[in-house]
C-alpha positions in Angstrom: 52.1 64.6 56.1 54.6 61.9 56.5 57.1 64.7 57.5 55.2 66.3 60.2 53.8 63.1 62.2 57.2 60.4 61.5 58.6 59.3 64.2 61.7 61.8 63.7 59.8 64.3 64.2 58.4 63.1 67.6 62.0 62.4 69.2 62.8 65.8 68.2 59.4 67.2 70.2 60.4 65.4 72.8 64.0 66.6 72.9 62.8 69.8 72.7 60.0 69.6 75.2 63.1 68.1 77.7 65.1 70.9 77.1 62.4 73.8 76.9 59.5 72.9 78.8 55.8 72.3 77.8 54.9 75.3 76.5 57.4 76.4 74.6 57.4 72.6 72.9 53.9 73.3 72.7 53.9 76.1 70.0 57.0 75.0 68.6 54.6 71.6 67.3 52.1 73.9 66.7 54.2 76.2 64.2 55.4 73.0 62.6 52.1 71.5 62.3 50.2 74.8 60.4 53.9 75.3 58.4 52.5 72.3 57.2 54.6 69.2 54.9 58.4 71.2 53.9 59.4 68.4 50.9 59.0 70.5 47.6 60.0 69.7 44.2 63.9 70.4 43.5 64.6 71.8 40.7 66.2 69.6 37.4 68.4 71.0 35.1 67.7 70.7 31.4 70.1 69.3 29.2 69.7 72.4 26.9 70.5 74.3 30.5 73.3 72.2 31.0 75.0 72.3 27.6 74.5 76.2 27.6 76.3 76.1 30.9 79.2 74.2 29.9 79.7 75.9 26.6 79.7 79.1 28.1 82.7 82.1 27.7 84.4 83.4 30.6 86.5 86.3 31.1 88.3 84.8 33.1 88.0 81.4 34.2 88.9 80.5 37.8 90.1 76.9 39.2 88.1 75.5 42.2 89.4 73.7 44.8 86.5 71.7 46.7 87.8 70.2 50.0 86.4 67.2 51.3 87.3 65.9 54.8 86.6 62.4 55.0 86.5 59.9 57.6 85.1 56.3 57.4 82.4 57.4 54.8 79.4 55.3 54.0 80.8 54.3 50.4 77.7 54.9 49.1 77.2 58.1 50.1 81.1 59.0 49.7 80.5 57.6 45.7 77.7 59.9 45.2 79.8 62.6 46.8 82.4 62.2 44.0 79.9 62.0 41.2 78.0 65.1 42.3 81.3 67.2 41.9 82.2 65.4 38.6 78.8 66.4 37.3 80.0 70.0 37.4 78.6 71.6 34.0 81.6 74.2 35.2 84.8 72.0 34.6 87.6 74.0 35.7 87.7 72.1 39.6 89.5 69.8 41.2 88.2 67.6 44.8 91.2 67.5 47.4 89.5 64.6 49.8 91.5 64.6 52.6 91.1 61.0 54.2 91.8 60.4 58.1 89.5 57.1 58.1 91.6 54.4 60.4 91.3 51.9 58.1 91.7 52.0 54.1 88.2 50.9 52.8 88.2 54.3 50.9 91.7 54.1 49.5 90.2 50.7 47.6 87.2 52.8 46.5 89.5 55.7 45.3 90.8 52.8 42.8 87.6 53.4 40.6 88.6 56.6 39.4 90.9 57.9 36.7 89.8 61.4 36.8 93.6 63.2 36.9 90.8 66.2 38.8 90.6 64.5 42.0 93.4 64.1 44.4 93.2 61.8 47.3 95.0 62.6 50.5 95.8 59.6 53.0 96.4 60.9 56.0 98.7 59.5 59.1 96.2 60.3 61.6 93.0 61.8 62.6 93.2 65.5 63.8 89.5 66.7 63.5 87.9 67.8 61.3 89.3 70.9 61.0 93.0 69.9 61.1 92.1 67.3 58.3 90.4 69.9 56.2 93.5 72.2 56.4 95.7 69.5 55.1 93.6 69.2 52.0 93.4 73.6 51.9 97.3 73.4 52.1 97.4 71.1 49.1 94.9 73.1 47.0 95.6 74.7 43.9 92.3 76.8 43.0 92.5 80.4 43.3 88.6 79.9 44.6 88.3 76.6 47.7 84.6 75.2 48.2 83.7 73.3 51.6 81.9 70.0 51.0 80.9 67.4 53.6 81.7 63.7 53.0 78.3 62.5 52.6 76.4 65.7 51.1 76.1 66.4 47.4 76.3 69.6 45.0 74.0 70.5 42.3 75.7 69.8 38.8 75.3 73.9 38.3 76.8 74.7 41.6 80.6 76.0 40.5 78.7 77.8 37.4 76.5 79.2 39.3 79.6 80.3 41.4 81.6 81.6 38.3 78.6 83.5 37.3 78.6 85.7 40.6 82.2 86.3 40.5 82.0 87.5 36.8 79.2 89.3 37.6 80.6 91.2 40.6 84.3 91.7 38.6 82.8 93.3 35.6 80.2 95.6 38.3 82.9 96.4 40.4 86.3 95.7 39.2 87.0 93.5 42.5 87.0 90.0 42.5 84.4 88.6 45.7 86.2 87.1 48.9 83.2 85.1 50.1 80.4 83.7 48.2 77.6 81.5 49.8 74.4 79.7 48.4 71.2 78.4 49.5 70.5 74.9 50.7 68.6 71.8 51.5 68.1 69.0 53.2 67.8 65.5 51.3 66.8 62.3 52.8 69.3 59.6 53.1 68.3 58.0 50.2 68.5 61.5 48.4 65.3 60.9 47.0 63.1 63.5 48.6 64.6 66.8 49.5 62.7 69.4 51.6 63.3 72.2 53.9 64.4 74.8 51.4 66.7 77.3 53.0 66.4 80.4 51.0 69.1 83.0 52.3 69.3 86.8 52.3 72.6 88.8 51.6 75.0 89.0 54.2 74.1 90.1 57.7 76.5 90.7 60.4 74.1 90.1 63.1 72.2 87.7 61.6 75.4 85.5 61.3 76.2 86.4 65.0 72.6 84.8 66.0 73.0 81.6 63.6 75.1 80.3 61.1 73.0 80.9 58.4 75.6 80.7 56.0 76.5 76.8 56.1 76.6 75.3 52.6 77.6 76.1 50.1 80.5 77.9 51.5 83.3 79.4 48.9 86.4 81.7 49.6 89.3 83.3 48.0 92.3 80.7 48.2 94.7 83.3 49.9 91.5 84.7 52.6 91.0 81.2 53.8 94.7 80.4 53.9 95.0 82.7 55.8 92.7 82.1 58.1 93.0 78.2 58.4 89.9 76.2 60.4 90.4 76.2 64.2 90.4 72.9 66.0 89.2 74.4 68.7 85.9 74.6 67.2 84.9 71.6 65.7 81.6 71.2 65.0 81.1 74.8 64.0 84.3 75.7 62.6 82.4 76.8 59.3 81.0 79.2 61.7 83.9 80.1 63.4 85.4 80.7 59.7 82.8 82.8 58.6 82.9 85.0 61.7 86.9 85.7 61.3 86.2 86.4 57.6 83.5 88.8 58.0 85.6 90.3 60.7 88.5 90.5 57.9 86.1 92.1 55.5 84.7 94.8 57.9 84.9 97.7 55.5 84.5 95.6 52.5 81.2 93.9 52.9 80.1 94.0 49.3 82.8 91.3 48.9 80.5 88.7 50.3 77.8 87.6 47.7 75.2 85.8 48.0 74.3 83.4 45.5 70.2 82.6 45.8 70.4 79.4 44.1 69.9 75.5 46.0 73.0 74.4 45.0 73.9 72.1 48.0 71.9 68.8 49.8 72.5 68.0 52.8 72.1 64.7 53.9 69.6 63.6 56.5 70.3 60.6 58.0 70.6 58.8 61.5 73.0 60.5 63.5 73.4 63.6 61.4 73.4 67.0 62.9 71.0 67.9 60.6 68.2 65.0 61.2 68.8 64.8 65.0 70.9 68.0 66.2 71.2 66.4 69.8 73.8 63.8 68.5 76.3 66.5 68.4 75.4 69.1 70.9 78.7 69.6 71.3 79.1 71.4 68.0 76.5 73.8 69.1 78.4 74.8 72.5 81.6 75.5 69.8 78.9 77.8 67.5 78.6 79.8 70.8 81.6 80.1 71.5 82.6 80.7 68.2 80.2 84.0 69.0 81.7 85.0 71.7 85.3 84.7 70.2 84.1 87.2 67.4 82.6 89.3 70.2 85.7 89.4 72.1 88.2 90.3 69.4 85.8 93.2 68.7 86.0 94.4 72.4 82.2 93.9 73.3 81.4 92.8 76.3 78.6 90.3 75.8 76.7 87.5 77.2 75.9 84.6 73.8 72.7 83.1 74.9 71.7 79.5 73.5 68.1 80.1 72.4 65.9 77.0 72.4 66.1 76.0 69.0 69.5 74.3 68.8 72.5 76.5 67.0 70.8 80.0 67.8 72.0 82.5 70.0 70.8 85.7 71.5 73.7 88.4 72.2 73.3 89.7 75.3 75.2 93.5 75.4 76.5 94.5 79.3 76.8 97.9 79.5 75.8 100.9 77.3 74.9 98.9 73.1 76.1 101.9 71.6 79.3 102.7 73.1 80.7 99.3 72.2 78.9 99.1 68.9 80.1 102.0 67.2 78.8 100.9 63.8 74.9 100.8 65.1 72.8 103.6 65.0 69.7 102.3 66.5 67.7 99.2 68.3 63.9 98.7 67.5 62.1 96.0 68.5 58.2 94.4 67.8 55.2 95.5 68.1 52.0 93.0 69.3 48.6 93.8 68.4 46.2 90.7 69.3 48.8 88.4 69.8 50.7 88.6 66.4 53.5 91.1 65.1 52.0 94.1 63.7 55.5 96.5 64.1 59.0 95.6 63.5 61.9 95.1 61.5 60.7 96.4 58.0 62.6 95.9 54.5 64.0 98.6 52.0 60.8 98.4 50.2 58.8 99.2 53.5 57.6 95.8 53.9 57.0 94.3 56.9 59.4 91.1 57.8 57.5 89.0 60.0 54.1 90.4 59.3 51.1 88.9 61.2 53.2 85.6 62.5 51.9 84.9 65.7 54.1 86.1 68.7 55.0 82.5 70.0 56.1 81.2 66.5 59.5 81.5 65.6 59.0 81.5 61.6 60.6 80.7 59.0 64.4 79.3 59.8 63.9 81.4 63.0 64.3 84.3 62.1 61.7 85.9 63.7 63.1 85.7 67.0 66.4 86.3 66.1 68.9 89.6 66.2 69.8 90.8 62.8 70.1 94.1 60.5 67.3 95.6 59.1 66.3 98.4 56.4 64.5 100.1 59.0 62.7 99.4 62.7 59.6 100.3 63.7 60.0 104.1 65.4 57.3 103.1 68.5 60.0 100.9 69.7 63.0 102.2 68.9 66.4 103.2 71.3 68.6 105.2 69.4 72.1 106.8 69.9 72.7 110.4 70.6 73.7 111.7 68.0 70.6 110.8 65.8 67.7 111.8 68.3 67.2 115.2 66.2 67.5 112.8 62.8 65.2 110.8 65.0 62.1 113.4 65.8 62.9 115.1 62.5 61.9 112.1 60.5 58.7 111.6 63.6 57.3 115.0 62.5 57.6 114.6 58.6 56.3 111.1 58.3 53.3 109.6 59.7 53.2 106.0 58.1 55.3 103.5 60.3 56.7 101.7 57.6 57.8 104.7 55.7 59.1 106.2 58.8 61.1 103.6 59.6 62.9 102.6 56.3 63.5 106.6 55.8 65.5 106.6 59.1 67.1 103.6 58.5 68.0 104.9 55.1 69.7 108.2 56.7 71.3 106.5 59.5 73.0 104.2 56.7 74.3 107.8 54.7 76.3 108.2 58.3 77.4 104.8 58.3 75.6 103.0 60.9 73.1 100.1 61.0 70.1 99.5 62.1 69.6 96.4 64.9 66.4 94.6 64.8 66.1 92.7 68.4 62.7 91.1 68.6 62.8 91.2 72.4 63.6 94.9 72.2 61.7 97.5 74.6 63.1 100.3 73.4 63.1 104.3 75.1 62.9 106.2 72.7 59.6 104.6 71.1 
């Protein structure tokens, strides 16, 4: 319970309560409170795991760069940083750290190491955080380049478990990935208790549009994110930012992001983090929504990017008709309330039902609940749909009478025409 009632948790209730109001702060404690304590036990490798890992035969075996901007590190944290990536059970890496610190504590540190793998970058001056991390991309060798924060640490399986997807996808499809992301946590600053498991789901272009859900652990093709380079512009959420350009690069191609469910990166939680007190850089969260409304731009929607109350989520607001600037969706449902909880939705490709019974005021888990994102299927009673699939649309009313198999049948359809399905919680739809 120590993690519900500290006194962390308090300053953020009443940031939130600031910011929000009473009731909304209200529920928000309530959800946390009946979510109940979020530490859970991470998960140890064995050494049999770890000498199976290492001995292991590739058919090809990539080289990955892992970029590190640093800037006056806690030398703790920056020498666990280092020994997380040297732990690697996949050894074929090298660590660019890309040092804009203003004085040269680091450089001393960087005399412990003899490891020919990791190459340390002095530079002249500080340019942000993006700028620094493109002077360590522009000196990296891999033909795959990992994003890892200063003071955050990778699991030793991390780059396998990264090699394994790519392999996996190659000998499936006979193209190599372009993205590739995993699942997270949070770690105290000790690193001794980690908690809030962030378990992701594949890739999900509105999804990424209402949060950055990506984060850590972020990998790329060398070439996509040369190409692309981190804006300075939007420091803060420049992985954001990066993500949005690449999936906006990868359009047509979107089985060349992969996600890799493993927890193969902790981030650390400590005072003046984003990720233990998200007020201390606000300012990151105004560049995520911007960030959104770049991507929006470029693809010639006009939009309104709404910060929701939870920091770092954003509702997109369409102006105008949804479906003449989104040519790619076929259709809009929103929820269903029956006695105050969600009883009709957004349903998955096995029929189930994503946000089942969560009561309407809670937000679940990471959020999701109240944000946009694509969906299997949406419930038909609340539906708005394009023109062109209303017959589809009363075809599939007539021939099936279960909601959930109604819905995932015309999102099925609508998907062999090559549109997707929008799940809006706040959706009343017209058609429904």
């Amino acid at each position: 319970m120590k993690k519900i009632f500290g006194l962390s948790n308090f300053k953020k209730a009443y940031r939130y309560c600031r910011k929000n109001g009473i009731g909304p702060a209200f529920w928000a404690a309530l959800e946390r409170v009946a979510g109940g304590d979020t530490t859970y036990e991470k998960r140890l490798l064995s050494a049999a795991e770890r000498e199976m890992q290492r001995d292991a035969v590739w058919d090809k075996r990539e080289l990955f760069s892992v970029l590190v901007p640093a800037y006056e590190t806690d030398v703790r944290h920056f020498h666990e940083m280092i020994a997380s990536v040297q732990a690697q059970t996949y050894g074929d890496w090298e660590l660019v750290i890309a040092d804009a610190s203003p004085t040269d504590k680091l450089t001393r540190e960087m005399g412990h190491y003899k490891d020919s793998r990791i190459r340390y970058l002095r530079l002249k001056e500080n340019k942000g955080i993006s700028e620094n991390t493109n002077a360590a991309l522009a000196a990296a060798a891999g033909s795959y380049i990992g994003l890892l924060d200063h003071d955050d640490v990778l699991e030793p399986d991390a780059l396998y478990r990264m090699m394994e997807a790519i392999q996996s996808v190659v000998r499936e499809t006979g193209i190599a990935p372009q993205m590739l992301y995993s699942d997270e946590d949070k770690g105290d600053g000790e690193m001794k208790r980690f908690y809030e498991p962030h378990r992701k789901v594949k890739f999900n272009l509105d999804l990424i549009l209402s949060n950055n859900y990506i984060c850590h652990f972020l990998v790329m093709k060398r070439e996509l994110i040369q190409s692309l380079g981190l804006r300075g512009e939007f420091d803060g959420a420049q992985d954001h930012d990066l993500v949005l350009r690449a999936a906006r690069r990868l359009w047509e191609e979107p089985e060349r992001i992969v996600h890799v469910p493993h927890i193969l990166y902790h981030w650390r939680c400590h005072t003046g983090s984003t990720a233990e007190n998200p007020e201390s850089k606000r300012y990151a969260y105004e560049a995520g929504r911007r960030a959104v409304a770049d991507f929006c731009r470029a693809q010639g929607w006009q939009v309104r990017v709404i910060p929701l109350p939870h920091l770092g989520f954003f509702r997109v607001a369409y102006t105008g008709d949804i479906f003449r600037q989104r040519t790619d969706l076929g259709a809009v449902g929103g929820r269903l309330i029956r006695r105050g909880r969600i009883a009709g939705g957004a349903y998955g490709a096995d029929g189930t039902l994503l946000y089942a019974g969560l009561p309407k005021s809670f937000s679940g888990y990471m959020h999701r609940a109240v944000l946009q994102q694509d969906a299997a299927g949406v419930d038909l009673r609340n539906i708005t749909v394009r023109e062109e699939l209303r017959p589809l649309l009363e075809q599939v009313r007539s021939e099936e009478h279960d909601p959930a198999a109604a819905a995932v049948r015309f999102g099925a359809e609508a998907a062999k025409r090559g549109y997707r399905i929008l799940w809006d919680p706040f959706h009343c739809g017209t058609d429904g």
